[in-house]
Biopython code that builds the backbone (N, CA, C, O; Angstrom):
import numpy as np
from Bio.PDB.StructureBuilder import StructureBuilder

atoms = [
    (1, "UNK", "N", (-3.857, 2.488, 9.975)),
    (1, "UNK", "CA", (-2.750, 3.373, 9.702)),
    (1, "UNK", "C", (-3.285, 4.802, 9.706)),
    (1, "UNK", "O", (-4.321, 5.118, 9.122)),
    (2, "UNK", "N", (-2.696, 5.450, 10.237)),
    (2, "UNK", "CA", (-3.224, 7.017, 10.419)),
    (2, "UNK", "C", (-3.062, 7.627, 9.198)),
    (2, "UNK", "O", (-2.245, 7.081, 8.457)),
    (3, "UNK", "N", (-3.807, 8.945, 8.645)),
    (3, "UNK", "CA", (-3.941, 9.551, 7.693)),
    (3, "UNK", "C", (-2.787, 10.297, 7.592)),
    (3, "UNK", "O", (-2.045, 9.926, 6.683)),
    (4, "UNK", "N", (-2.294, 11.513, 8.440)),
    (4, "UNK", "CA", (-1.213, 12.272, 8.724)),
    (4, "UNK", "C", (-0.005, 11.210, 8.550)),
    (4, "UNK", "O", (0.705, 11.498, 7.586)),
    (5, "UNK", "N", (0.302, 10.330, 9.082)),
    (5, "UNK", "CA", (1.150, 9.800, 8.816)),
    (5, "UNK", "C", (1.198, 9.526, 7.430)),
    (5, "UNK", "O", (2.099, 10.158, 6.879)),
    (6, "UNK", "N", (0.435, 8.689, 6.559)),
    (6, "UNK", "CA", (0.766, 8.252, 5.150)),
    (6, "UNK", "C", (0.943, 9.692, 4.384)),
    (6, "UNK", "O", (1.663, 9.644, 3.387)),
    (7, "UNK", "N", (0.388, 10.945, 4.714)),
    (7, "UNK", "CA", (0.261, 12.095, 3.915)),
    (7, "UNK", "C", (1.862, 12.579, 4.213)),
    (7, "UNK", "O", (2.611, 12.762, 3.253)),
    (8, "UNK", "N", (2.363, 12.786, 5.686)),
    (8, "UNK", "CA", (3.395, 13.076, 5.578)),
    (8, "UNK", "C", (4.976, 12.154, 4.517)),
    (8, "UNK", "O", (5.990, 12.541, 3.937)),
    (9, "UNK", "N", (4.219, 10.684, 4.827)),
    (9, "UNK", "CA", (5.035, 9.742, 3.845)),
    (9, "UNK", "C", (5.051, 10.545, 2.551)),
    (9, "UNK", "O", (6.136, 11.008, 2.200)),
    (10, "UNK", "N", (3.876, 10.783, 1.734)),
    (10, "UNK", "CA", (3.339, 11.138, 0.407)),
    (10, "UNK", "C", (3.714, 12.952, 0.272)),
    (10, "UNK", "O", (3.733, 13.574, -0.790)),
    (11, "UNK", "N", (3.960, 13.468, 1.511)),
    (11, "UNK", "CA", (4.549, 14.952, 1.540)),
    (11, "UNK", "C", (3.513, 15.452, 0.660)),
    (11, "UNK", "O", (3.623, 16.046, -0.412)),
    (12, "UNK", "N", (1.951, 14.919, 1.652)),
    (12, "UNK", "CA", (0.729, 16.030, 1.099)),
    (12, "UNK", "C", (0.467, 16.645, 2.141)),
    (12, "UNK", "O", (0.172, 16.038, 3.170)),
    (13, "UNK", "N", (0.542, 18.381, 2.053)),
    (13, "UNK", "CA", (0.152, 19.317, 3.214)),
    (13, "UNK", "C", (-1.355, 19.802, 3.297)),
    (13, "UNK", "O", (-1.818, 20.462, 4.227)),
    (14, "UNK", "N", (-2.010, 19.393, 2.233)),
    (14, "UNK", "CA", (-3.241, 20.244, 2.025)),
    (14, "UNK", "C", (-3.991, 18.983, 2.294)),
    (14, "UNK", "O", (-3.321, 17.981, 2.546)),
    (15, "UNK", "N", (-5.917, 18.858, 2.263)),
    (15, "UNK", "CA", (-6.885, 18.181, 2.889)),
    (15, "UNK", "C", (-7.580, 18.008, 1.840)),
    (15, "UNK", "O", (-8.627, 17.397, 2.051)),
    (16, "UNK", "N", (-7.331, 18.418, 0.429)),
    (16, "UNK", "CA", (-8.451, 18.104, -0.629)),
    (16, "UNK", "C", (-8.216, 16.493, -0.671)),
    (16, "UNK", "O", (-8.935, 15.727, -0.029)),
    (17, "UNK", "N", (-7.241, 16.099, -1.412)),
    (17, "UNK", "CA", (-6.775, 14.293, -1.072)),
    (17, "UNK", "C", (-7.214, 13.677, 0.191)),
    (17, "UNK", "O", (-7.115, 12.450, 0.169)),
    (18, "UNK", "N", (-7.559, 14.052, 1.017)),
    (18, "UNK", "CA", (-7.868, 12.860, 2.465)),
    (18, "UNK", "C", (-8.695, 11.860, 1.831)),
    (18, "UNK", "O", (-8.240, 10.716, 1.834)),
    (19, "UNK", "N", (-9.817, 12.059, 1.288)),
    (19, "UNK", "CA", (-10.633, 10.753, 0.733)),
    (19, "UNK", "C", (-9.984, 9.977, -0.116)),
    (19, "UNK", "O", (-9.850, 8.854, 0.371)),
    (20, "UNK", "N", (-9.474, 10.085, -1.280)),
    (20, "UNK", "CA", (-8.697, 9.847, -2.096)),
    (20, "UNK", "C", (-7.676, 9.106, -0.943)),
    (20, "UNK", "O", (-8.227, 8.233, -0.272)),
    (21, "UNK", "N", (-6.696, 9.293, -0.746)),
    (21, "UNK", "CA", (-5.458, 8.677, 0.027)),
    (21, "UNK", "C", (-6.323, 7.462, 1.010)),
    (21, "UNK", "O", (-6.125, 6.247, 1.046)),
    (22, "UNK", "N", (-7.411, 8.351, 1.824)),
    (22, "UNK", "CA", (-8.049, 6.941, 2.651)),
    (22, "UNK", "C", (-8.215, 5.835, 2.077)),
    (22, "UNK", "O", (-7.784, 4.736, 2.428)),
    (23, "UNK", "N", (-9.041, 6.186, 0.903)),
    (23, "UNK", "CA", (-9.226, 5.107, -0.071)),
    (23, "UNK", "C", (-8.040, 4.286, -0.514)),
    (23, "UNK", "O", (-8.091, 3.056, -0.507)),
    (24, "UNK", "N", (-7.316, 4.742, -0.776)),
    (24, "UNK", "CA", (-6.029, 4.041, -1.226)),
    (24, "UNK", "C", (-5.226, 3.618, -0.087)),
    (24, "UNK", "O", (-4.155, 3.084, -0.376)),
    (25, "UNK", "N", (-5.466, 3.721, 0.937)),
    (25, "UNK", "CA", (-4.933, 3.084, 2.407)),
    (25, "UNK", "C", (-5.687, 1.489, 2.509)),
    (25, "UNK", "O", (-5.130, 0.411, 2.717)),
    (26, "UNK", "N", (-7.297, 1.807, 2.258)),
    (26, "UNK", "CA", (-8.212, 0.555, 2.217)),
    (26, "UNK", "C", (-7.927, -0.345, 1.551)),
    (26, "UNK", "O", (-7.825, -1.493, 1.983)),
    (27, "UNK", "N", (-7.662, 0.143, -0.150)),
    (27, "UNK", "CA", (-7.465, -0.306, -0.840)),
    (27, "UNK", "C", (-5.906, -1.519, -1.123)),
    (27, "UNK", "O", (-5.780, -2.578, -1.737)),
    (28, "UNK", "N", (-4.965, -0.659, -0.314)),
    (28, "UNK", "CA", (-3.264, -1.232, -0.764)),
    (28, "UNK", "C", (-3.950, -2.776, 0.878)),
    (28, "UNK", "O", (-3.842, -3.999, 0.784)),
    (29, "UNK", "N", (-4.352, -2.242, 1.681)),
    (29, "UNK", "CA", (-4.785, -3.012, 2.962)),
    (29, "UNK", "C", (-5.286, -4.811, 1.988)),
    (29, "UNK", "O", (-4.888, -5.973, 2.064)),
    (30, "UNK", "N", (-6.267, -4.107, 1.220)),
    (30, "UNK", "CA", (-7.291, -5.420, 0.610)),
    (30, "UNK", "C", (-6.354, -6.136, -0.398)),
    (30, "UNK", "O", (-6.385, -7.362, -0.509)),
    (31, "UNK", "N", (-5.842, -5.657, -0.849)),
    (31, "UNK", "CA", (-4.437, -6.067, -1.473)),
    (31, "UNK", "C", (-4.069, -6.732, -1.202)),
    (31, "UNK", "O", (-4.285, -7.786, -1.800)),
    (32, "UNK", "N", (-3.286, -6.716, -0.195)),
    (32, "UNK", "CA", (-2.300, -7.271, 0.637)),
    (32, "UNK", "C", (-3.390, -8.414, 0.815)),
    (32, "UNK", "O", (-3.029, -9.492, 0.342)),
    (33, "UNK", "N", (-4.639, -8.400, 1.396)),
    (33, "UNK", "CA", (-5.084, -9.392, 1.866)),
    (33, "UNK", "C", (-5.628, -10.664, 0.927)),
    (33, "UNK", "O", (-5.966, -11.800, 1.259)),
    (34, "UNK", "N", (-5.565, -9.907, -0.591)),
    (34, "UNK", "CA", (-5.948, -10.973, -1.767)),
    (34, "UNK", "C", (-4.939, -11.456, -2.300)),
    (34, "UNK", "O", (-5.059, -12.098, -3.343)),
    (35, "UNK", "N", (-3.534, -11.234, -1.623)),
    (35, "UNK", "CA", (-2.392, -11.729, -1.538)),
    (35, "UNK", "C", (-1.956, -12.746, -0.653)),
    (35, "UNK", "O", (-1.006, -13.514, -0.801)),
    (36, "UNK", "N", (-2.692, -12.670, 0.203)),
    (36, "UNK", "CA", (-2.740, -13.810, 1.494)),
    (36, "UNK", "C", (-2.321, -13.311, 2.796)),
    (36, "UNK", "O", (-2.256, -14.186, 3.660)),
    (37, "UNK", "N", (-2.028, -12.161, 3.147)),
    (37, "UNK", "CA", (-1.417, -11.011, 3.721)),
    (37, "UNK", "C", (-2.252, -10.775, 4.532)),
    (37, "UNK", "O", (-3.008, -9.946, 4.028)),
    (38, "UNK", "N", (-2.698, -11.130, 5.935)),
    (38, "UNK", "CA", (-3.401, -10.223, 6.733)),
    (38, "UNK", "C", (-2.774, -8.977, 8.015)),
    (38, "UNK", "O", (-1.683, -8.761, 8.542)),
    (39, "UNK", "N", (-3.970, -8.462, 8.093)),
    (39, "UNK", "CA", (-3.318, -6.715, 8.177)),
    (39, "UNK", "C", (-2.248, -6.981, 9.729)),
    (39, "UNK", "O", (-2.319, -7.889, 10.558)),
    (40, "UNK", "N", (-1.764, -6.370, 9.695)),
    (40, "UNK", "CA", (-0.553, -7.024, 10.524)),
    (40, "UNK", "C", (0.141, -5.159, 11.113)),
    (40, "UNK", "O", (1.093, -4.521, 10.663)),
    (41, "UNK", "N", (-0.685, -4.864, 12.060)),
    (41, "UNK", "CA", (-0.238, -3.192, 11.955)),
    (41, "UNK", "C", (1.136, -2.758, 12.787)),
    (41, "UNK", "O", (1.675, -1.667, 12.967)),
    (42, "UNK", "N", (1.317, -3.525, 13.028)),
    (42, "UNK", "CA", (2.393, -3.894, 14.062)),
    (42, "UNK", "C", (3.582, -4.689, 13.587)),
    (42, "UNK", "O", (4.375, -5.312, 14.293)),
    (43, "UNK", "N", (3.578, -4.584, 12.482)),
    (43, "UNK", "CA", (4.830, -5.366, 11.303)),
    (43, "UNK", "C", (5.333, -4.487, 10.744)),
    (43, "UNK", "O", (4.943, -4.166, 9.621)),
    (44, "UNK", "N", (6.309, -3.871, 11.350)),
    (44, "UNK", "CA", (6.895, -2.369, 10.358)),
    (44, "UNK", "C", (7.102, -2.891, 8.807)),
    (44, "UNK", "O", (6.818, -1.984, 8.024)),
    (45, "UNK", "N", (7.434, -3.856, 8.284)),
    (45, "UNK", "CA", (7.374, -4.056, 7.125)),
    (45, "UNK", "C", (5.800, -4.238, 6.262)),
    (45, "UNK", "O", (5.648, -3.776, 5.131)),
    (46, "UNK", "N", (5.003, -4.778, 6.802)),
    (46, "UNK", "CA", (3.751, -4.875, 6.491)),
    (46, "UNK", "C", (3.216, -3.265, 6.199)),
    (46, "UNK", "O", (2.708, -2.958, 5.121)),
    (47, "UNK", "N", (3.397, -2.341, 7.259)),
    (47, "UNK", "CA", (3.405, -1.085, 7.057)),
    (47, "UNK", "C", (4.383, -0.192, 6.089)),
    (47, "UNK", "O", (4.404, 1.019, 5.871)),
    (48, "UNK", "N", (5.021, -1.057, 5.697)),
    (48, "UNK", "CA", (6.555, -0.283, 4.641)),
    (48, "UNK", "C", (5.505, -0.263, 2.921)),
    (48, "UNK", "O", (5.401, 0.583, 2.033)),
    (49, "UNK", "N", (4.865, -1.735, 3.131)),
    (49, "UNK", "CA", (4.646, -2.047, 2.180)),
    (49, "UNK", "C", (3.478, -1.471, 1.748)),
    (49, "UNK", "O", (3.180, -1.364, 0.558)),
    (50, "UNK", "N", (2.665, -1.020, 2.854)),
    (50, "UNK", "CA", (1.498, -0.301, 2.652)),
    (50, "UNK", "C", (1.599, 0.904, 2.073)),
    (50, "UNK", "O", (1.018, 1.238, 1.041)),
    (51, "UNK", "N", (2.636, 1.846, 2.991)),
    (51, "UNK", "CA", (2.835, 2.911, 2.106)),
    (51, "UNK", "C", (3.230, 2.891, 0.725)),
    (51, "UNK", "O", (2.531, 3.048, -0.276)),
    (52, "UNK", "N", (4.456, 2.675, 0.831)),
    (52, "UNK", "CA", (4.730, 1.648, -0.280)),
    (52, "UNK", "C", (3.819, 1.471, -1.745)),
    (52, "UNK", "O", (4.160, 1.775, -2.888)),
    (53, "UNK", "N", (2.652, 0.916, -1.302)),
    (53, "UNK", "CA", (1.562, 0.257, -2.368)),
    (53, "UNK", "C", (0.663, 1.854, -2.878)),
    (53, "UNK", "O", (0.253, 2.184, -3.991)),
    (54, "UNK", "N", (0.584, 2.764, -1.226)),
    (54, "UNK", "CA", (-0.251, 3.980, -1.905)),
    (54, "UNK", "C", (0.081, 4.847, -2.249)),
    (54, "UNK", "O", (-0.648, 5.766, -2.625)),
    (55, "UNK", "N", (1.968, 4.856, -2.236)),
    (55, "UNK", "CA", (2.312, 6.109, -2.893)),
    (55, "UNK", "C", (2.139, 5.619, -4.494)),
    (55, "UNK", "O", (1.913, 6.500, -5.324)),
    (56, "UNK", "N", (2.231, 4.385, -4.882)),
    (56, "UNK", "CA", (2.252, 3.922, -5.803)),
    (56, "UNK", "C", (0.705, 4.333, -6.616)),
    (56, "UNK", "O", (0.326, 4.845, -7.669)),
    (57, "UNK", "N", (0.232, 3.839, -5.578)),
    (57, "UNK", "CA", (-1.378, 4.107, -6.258)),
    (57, "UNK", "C", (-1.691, 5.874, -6.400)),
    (57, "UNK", "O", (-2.493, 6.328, -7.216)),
    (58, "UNK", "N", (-1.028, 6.576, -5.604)),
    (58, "UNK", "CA", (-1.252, 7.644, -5.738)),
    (58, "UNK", "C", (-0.791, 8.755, -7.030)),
    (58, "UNK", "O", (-1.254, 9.547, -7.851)),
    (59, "UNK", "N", (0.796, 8.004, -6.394)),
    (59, "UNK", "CA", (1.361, 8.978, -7.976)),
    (59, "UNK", "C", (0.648, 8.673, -9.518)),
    (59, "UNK", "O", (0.773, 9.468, -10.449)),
    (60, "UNK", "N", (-0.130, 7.364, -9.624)),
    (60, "UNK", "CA", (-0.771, 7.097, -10.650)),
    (60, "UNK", "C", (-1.475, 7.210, -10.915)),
    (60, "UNK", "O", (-1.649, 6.864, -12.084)),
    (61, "UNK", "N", (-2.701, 7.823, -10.143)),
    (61, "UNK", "CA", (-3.693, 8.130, -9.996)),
    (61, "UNK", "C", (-4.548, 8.608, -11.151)),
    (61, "UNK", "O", (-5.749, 8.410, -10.969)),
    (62, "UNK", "N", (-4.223, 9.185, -12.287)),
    (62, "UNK", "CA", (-4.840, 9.219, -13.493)),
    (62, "UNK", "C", (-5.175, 8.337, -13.994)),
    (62, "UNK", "O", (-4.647, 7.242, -13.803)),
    (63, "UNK", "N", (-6.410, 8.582, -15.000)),
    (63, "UNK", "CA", (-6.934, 7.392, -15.551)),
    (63, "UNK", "C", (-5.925, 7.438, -16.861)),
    (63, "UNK", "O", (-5.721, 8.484, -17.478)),
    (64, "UNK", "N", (-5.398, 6.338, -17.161)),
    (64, "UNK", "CA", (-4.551, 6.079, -18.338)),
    (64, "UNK", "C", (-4.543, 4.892, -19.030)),
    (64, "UNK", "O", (-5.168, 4.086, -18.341)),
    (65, "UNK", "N", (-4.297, 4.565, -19.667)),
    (65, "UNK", "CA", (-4.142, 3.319, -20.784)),
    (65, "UNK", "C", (-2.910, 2.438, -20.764)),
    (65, "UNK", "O", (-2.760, 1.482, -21.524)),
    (66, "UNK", "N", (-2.222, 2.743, -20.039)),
    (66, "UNK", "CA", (-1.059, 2.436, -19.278)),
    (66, "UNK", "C", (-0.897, 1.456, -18.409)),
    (66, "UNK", "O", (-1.850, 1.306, -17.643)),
    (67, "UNK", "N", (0.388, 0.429, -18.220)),
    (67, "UNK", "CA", (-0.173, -0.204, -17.372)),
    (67, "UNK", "C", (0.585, 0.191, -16.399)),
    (67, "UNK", "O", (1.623, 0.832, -16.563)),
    (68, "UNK", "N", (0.011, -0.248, -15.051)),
    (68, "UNK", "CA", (1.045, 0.089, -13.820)),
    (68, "UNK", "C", (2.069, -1.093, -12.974)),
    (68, "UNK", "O", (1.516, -1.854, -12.179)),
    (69, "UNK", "N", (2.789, -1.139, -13.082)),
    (69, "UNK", "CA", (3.365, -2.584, -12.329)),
    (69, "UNK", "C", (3.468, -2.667, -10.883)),
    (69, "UNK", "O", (3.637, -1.796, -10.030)),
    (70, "UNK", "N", (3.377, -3.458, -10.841)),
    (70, "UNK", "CA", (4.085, -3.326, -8.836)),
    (70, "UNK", "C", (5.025, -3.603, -8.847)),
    (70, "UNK", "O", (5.221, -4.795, -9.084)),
    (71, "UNK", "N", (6.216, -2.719, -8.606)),
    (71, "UNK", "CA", (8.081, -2.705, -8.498)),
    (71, "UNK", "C", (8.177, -4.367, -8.170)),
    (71, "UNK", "O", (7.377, -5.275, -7.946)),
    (72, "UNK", "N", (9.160, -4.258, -8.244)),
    (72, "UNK", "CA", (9.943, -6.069, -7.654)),
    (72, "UNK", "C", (9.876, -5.740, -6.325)),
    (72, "UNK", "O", (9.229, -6.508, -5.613)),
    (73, "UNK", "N", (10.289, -4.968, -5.918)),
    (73, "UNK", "CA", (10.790, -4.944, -3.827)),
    (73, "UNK", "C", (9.704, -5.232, -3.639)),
    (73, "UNK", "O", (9.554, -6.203, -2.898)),
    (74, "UNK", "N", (8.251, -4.461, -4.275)),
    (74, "UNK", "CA", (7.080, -4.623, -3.500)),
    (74, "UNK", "C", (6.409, -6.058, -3.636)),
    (74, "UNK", "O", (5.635, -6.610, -2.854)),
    (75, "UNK", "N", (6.867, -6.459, -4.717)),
    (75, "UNK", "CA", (5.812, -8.031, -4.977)),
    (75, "UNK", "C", (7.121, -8.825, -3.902)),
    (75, "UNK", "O", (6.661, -9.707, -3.176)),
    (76, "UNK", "N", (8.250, -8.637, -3.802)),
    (76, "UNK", "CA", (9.241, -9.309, -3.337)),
    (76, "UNK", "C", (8.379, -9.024, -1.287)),
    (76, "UNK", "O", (7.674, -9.874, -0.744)),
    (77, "UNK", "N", (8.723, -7.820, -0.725)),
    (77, "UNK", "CA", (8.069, -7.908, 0.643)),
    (77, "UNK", "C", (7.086, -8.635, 0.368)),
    (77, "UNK", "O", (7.089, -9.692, 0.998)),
    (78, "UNK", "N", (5.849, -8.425, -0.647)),
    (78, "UNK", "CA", (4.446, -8.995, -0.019)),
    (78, "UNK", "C", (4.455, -10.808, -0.467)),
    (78, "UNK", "O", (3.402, -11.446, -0.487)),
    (79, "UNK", "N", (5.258, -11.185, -0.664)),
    (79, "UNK", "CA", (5.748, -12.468, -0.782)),
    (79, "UNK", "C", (6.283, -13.341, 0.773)),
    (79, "UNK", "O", (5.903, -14.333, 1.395)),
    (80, "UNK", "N", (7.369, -12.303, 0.919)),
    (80, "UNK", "CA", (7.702, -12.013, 2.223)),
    (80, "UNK", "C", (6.988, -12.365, 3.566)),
    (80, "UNK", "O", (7.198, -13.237, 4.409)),
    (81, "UNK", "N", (5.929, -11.216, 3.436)),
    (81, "UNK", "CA", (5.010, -11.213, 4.318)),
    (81, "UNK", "C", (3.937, -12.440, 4.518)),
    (81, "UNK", "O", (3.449, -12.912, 5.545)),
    (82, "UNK", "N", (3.732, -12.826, 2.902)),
    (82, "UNK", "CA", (2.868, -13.869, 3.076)),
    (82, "UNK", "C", (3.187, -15.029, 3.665)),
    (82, "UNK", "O", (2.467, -15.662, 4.437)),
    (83, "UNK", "N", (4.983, -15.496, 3.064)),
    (83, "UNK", "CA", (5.305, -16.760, 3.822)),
    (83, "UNK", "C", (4.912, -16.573, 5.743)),
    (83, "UNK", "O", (4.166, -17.150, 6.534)),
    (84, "UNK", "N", (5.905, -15.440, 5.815)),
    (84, "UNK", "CA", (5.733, -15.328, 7.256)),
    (84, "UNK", "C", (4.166, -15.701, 7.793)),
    (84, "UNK", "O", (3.935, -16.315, 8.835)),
    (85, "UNK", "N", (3.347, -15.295, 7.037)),
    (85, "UNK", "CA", (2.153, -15.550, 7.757)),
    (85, "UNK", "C", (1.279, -16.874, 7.513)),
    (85, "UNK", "O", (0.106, -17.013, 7.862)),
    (86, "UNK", "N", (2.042, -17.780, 6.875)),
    (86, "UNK", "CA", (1.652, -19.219, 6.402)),
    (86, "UNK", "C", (1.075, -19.400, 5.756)),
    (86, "UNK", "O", (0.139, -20.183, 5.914)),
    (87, "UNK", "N", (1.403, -18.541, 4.268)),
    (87, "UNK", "CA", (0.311, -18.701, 2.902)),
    (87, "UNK", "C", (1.351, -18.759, 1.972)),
    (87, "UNK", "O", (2.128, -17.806, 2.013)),
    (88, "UNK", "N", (1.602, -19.760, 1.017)),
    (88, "UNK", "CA", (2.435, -19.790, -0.173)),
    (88, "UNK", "C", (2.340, -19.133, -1.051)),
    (88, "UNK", "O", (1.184, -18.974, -1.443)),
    (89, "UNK", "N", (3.184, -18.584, -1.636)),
    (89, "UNK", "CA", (2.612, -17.362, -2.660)),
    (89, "UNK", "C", (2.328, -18.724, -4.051)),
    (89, "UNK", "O", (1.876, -18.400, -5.149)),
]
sb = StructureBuilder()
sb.init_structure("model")
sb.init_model(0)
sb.init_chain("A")
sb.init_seg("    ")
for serial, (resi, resn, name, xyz) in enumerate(atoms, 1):
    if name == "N":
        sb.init_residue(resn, " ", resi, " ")
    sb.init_atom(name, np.array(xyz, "f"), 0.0, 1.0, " ", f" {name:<3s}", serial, name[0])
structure = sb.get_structure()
């Protein structure tokens, strides 16, 4: 998934975040895949969900004591995605 693209998703104009966001591109990716999810770049939904996972990770990005959930839509697609790809959630 291209950088510019997820930044424009995330409506970041500046370059201090590129590492940060990459990371969290890798990261929502490995996700998906310890979900049963393989990378599928060519699945506009697979890609919905990606962004999806790093705006999530992004806006949260502080260290906090807090917990963070993953919305319903998102555990709901990557459920989704998994049947499609022949792994039972």
């Amino acid at each position: 998934m291209d950088l510019q693209y997820v930044k424009d998703y995330l409506r970041v104009d500046y370059d201090e975040d590129d590492l940060l966001i990459t990371g969290f591109i890798a990261g929502a990716k490995e996700y998906l895949r310890g979900a049963g999810v393989p990378e599928q770049q060519k699945n506009e939904l697979y890609n919905i969900v990606v962004l999806m996972l790093v705006a999530l990770f992004y806006e949260n990005r502080e260290i906090t004591d807090k917990d963070i959930k993953i919305p319903t839509v998102i555990q709901n697609f990557i459920v989704q995605l998994s049947v499609q790809s022949g792994v039972t959630p």
